[in-house]
C-alpha positions as CSV (number, residue, x, y, z in Angstrom):
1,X,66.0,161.3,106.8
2,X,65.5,159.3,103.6
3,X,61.8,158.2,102.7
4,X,61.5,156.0,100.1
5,X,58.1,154.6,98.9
6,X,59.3,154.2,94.9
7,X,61.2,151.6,93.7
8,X,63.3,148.9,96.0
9,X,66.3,149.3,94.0
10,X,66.9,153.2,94.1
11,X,69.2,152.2,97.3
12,X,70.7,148.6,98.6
13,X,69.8,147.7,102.1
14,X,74.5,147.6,102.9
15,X,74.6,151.6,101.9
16,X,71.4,152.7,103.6
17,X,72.7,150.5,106.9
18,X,76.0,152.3,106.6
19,X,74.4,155.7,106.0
20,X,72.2,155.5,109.4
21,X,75.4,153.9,111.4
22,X,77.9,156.7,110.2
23,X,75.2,159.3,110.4
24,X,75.0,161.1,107.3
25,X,71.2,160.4,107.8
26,X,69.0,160.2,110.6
27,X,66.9,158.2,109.6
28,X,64.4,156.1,107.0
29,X,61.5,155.3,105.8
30,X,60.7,152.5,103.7
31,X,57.8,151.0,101.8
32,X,59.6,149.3,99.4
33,X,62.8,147.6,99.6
34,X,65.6,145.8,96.9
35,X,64.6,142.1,98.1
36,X,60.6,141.9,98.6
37,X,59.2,141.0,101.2
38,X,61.9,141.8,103.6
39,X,63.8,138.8,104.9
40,X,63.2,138.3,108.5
41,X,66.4,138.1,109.4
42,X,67.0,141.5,107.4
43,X,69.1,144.0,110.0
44,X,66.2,146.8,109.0
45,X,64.1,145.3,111.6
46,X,65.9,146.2,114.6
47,X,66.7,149.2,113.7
48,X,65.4,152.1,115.8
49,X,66.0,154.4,113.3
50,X,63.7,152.8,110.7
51,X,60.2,152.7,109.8
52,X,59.1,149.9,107.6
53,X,55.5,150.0,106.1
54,X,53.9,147.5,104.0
55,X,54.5,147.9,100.6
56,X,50.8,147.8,99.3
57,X,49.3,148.1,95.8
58,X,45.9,149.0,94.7
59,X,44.3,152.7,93.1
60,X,46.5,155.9,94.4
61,X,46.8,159.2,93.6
62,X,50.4,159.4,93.5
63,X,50.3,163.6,94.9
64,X,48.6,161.8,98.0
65,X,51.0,159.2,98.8
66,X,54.2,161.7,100.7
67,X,51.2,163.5,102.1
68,X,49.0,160.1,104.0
69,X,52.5,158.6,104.7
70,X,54.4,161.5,106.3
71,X,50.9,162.1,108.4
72,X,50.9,158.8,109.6
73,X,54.2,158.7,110.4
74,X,53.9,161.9,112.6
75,X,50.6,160.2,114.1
76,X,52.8,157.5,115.0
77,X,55.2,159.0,116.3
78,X,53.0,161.0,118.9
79,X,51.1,157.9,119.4
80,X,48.1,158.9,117.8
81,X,46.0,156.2,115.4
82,X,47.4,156.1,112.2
83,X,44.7,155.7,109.2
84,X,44.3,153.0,107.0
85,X,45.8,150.8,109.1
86,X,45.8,146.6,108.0
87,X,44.0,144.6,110.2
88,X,45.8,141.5,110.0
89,X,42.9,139.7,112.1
90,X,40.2,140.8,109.2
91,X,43.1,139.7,106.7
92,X,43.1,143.5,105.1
């Protein structure tokens, strides 16, 4: 799988969409991508094989960050609550 919560130009969205459909990964993550937001009509979005998260700022130890998002990734994926989720209804 490929994670990337860096910088959105370390990859362009054509190469990583070929890499997933010819299989040389199995999947992403992605916090950050070359074009910000993410155009809705971007084909990341339906992909199965993709996680997007928000791509938020504010103070982080950056040691943490692989840590909280690989744990809530695997929360998610069992169907657990995640932490620090955004409530969009509270606006954060």
């Amino acid at each position: 799988a490929f994670l990337n919560v860096g910088r959105g130009d370390v990859i362009e969205d054509e190469s990583l969409i070929s890499a997933l459909e010819n299989e040389f990964i199995s999947g992403a993550i992605l916090d950050v991508f070359s074009k910000e937001p993410l155009p809705q009509d971007s084909p990341l979005w339906e992909r199965n094989d993709v996680v997007i998260s928000p791509h938020l700022s504010g103070i982080t130890m950056e040691h943490g960050v692989p840590h909280l998002f690989l744990e809530n990734y695997d929360r998610f994926v069992a169907g657990k609550k995640m932490r620090y989720v955004v409530d969009w209804d509270r606006g954060y």
